[in-house]
N, CA and C of each residue as an Amber inpcrd file, in Angstrom:
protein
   372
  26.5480000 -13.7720000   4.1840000  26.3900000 -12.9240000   3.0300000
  25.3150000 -11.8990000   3.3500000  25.3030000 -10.4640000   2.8530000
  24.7390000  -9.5830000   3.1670000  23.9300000  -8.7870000   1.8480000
  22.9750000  -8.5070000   1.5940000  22.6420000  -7.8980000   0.3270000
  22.1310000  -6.8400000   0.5900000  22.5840000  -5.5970000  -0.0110000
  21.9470000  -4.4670000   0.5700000  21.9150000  -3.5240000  -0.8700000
  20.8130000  -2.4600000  -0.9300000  20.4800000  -1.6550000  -2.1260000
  19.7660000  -2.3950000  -3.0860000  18.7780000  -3.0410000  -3.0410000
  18.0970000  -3.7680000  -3.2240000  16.4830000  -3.1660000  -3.5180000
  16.4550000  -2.3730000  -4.8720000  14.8490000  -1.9510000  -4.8790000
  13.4510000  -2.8640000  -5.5110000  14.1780000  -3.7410000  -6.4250000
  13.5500000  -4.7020000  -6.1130000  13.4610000  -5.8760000  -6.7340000
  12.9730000  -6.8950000  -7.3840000  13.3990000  -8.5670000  -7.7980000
  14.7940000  -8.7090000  -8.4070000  14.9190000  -7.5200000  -9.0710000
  15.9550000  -8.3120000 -10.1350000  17.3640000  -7.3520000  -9.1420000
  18.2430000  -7.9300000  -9.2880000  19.4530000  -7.6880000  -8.1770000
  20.6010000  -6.8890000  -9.3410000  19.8820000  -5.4420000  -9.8250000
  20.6070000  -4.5090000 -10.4760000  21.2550000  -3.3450000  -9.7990000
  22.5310000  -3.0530000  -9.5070000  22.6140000  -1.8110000  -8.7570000
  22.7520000  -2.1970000  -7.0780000  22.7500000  -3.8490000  -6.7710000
  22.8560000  -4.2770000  -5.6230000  24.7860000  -4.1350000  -5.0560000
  24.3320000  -4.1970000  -3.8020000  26.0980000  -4.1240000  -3.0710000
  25.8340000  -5.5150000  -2.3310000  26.8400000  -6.4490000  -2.6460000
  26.6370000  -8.0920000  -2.4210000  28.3080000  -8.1090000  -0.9060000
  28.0570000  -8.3530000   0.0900000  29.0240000  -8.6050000   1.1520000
  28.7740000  -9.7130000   1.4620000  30.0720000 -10.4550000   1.7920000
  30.4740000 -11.6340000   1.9270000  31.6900000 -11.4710000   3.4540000
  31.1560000 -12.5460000   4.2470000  32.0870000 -12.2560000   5.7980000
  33.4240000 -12.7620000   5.4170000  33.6740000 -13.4320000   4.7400000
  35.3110000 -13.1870000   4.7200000  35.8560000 -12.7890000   2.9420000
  35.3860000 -12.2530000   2.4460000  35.9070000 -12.0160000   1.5240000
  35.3980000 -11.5870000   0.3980000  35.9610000 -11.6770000  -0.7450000
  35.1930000 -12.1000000  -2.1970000  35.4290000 -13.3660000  -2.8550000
  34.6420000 -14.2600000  -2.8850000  34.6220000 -15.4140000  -4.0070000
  35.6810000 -15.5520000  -4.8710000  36.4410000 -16.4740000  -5.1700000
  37.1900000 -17.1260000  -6.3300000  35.5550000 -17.4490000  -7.8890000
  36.1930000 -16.5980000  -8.8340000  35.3520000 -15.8370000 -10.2530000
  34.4760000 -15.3120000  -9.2610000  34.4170000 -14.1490000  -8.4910000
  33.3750000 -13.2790000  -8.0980000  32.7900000 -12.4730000  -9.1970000
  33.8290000 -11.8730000 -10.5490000  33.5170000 -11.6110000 -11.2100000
  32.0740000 -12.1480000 -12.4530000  32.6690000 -13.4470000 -12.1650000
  31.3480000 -14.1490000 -13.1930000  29.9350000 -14.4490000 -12.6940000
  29.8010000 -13.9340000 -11.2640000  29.1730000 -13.8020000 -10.5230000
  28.0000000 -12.5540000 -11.0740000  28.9920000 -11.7690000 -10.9550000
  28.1470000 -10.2570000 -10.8500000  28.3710000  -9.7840000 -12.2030000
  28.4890000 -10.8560000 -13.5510000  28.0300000 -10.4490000 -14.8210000
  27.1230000 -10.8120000 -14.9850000  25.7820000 -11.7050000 -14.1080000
  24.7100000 -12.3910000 -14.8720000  23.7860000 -11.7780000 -13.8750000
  22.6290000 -11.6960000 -14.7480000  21.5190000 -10.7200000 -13.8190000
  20.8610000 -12.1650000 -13.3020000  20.6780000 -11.3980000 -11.3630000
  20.3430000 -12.1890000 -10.9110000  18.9040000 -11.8440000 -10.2310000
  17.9230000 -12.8260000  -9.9850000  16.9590000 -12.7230000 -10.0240000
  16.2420000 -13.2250000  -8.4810000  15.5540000 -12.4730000  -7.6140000
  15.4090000 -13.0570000  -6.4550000  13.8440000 -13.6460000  -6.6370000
  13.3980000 -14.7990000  -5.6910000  12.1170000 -15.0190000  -5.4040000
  11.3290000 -14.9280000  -4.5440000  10.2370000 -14.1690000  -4.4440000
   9.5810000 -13.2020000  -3.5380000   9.3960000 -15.1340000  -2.4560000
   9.4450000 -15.0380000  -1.5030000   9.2070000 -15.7850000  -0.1550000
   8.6560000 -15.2850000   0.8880000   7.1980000 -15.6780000   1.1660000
   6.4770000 -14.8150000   2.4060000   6.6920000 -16.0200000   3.6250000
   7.6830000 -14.6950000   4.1590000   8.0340000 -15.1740000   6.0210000
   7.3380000 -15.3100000   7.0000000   6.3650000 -14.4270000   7.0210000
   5.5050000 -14.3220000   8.1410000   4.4370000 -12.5570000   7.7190000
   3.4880000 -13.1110000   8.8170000   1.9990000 -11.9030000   8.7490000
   2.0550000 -11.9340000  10.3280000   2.1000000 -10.4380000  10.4880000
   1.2740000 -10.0930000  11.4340000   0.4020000  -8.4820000  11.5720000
  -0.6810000  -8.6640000  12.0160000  -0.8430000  -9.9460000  13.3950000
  -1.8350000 -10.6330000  12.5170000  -2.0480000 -11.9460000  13.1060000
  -2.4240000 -13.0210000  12.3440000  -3.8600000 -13.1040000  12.7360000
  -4.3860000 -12.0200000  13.3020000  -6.3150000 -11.9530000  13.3480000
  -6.4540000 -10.5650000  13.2770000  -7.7420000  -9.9460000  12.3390000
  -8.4360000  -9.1880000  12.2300000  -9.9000000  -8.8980000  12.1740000
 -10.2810000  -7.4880000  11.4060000 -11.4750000  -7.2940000  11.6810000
 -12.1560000  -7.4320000  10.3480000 -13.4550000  -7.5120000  10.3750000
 -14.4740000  -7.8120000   8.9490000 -14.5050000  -6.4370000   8.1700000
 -14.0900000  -5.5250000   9.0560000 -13.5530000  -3.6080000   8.6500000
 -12.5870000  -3.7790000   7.5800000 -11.1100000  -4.8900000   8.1210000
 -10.0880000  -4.3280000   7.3220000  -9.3190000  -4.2190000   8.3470000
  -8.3050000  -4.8130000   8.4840000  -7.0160000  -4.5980000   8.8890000
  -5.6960000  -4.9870000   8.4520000  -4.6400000  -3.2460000   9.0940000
  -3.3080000  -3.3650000   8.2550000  -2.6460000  -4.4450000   8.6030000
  -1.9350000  -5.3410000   7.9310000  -1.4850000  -6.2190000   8.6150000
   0.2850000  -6.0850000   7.6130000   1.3210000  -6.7290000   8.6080000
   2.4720000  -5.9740000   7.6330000   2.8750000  -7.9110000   7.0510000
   3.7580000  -7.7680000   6.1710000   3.8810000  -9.4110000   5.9450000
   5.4580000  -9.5130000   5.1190000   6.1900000 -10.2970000   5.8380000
   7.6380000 -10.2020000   5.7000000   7.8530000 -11.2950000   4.3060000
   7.9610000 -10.5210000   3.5820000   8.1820000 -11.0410000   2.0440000
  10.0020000 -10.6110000   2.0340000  10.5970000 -12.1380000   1.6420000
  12.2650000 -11.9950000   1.0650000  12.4160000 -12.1980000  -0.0170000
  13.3130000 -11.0210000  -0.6530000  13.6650000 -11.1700000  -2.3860000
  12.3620000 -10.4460000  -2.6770000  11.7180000  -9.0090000  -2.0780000
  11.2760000  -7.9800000  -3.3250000  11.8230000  -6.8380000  -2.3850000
  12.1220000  -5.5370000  -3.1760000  12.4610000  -4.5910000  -2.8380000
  11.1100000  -3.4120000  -3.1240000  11.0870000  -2.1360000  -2.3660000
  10.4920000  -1.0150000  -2.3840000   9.8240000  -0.6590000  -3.4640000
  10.5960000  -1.0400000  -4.8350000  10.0160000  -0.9160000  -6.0580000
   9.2090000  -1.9030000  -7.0680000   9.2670000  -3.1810000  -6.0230000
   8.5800000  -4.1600000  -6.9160000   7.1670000  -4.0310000  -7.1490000
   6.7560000  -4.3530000  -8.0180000   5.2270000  -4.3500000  -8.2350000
   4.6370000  -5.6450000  -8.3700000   3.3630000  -5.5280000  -8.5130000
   2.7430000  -6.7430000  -9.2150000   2.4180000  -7.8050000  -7.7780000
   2.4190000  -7.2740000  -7.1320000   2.5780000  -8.8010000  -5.8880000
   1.0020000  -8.6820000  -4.7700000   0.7810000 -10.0620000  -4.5710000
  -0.5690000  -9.7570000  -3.7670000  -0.1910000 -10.9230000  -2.7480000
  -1.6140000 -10.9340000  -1.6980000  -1.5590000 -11.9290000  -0.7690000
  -2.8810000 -12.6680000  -0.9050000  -2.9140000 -13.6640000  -1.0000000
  -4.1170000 -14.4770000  -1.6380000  -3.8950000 -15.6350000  -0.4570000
  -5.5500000 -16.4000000  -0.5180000  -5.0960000 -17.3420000   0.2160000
  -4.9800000 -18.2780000  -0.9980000  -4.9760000 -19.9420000   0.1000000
  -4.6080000 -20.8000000  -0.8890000  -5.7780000 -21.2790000  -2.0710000
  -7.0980000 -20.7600000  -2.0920000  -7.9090000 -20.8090000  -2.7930000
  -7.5000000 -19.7940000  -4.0130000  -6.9050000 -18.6050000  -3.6430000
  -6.3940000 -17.9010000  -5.2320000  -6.9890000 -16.4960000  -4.6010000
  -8.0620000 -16.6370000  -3.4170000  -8.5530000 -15.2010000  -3.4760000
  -7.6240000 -14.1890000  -2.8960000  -7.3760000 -13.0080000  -3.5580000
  -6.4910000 -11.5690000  -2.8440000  -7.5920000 -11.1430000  -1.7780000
  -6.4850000 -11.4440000  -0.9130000  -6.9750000 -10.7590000   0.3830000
  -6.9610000  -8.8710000   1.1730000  -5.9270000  -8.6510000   0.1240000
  -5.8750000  -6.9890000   0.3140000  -6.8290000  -6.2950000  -0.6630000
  -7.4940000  -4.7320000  -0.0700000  -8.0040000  -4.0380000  -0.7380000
  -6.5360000  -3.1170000  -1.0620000  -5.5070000  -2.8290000  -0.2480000
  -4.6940000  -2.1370000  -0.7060000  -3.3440000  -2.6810000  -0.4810000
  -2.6500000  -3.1270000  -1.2160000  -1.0070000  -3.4080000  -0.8010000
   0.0960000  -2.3830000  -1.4930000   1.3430000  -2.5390000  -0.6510000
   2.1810000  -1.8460000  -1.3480000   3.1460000  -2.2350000  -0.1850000
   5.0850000  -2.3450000  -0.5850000   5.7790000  -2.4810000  -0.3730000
   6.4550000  -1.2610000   0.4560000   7.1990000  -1.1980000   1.8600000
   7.0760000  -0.2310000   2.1530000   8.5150000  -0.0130000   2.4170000
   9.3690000  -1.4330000   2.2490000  10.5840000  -1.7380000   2.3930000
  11.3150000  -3.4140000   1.9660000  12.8240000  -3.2570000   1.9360000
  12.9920000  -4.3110000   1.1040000  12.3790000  -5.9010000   2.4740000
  11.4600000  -6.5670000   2.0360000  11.2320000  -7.6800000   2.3980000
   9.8120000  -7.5890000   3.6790000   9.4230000  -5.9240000   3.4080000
   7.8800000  -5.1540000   4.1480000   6.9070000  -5.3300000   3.1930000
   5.9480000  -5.8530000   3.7900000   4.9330000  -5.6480000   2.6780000
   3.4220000  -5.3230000   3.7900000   2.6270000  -4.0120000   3.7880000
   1.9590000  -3.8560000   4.1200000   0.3970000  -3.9130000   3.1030000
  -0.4560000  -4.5080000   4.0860000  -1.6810000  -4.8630000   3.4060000
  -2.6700000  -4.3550000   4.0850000  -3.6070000  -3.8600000   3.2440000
  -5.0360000  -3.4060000   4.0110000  -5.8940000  -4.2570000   3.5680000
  -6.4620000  -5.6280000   4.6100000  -7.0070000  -6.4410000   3.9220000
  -8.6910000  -5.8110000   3.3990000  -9.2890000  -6.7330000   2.8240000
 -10.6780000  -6.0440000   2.3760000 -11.6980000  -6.3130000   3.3360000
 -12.8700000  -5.3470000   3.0230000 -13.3070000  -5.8280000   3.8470000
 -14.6640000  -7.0950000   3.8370000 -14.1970000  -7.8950000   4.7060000
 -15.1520000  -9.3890000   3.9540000 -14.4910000 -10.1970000   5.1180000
 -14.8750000 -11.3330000   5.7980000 -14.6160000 -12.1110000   6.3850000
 -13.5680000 -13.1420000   6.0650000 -12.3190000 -12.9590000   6.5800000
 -11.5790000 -14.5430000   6.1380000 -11.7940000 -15.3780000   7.3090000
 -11.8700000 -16.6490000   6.6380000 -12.0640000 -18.0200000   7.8180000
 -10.7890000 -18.3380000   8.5320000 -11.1620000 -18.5300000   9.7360000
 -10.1620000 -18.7370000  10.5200000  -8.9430000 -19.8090000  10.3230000
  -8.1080000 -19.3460000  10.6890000  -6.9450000 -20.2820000  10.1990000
  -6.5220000 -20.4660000   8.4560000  -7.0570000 -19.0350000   7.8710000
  -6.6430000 -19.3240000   6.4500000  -5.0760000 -19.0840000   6.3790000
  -4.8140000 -20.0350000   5.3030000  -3.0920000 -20.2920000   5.0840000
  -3.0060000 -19.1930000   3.5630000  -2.0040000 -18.0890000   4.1130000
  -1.6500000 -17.7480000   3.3720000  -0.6870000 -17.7040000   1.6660000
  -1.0140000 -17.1880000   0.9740000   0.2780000 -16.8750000  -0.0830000
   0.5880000 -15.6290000  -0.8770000   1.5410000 -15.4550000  -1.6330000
   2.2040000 -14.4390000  -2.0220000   2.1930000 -14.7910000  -3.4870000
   1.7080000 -13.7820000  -4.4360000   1.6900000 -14.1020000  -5.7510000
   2.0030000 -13.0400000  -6.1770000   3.2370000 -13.2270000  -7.2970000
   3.9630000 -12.2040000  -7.7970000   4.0150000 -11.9130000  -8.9800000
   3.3090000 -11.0530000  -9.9160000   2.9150000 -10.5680000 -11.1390000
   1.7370000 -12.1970000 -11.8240000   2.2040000 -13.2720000 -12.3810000
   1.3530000 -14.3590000 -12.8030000   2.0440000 -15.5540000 -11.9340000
   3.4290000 -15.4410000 -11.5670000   3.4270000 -16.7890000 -10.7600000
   3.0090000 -16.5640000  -9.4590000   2.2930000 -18.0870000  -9.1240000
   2.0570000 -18.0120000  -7.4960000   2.5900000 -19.1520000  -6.7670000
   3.5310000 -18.3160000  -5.3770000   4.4050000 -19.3660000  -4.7350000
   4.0650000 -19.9490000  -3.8770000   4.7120000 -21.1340000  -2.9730000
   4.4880000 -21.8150000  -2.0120000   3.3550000 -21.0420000  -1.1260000
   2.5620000 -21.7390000   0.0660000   1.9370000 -20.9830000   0.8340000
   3.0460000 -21.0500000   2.1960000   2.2890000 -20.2960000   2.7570000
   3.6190000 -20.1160000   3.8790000   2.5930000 -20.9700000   4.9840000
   2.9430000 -22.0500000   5.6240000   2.4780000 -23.1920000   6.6320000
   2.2450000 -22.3220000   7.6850000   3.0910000 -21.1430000   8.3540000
   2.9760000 -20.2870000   9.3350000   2.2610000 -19.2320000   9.1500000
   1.8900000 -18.8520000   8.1680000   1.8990000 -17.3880000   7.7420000
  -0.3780000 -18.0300000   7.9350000  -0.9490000 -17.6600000   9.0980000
  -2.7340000 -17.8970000   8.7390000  -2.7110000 -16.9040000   9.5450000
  -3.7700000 -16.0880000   8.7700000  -4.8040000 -15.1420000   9.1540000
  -6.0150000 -15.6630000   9.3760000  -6.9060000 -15.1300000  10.4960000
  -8.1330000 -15.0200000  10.7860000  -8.9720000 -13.5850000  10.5420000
């Protein structure tokens, strides 16, 4: 399955491909608004400087237009002075500048909910 046109959580205005076909009720499918959940894939690169560095971080299920979303570690603190989405499932961050401890485990928090941490996803 392929999802493409995708600006951002909520899957309005999306083009949905499927490798062999369309679904039996595809229709009842694509009457209910569907809703994606932001999932952070991976950060890199996974060490920086006490300056601030861009670091990009592969978030699935937000698009170009989503808002509201940060990278925190698992203590709650936002780690960017500047984020913004630069593409569907891009998320570039300018972290702040302040020391993170090595091996901090990242997460992704999206408007008030905050999701899983990503086990892979540590910055230094």
């Amino acid at each position: 399955m392929k999802i493409t046109n995708v600006t951002d959580e909520n899957l309005t205005g999306m083009k949905l491909y499927f490798d062999i076909g369309m679904p039996h009720n595809h229709t009842a499918v694509f009457d209910k608004m569907i809703t994606l959940t932001p999932k952070l894939k991976s950060i890199s690169p996974a060490t920086g400087s006490v300056g601030g560095t861009l670091i990009t971080a592969e978030v699935k299920g937000i698009g170009q237009f989503t808002e509201g979303i940060s990278l925190q570690t698992k203590a709650g603190t936002d780690i960017c002075q500047e984020i913004k989405v630069v593409a569907y499932g891009k998320v570039e961050c300018l972290t702040k500048t302040d020391e993170i401890a090595a091996d901090t485990e990242i997460k992704i928090k999206y408007n008030t909910d905050k999701f899983e941490l990503c086990p892979t996803c540590k910055y230094s």
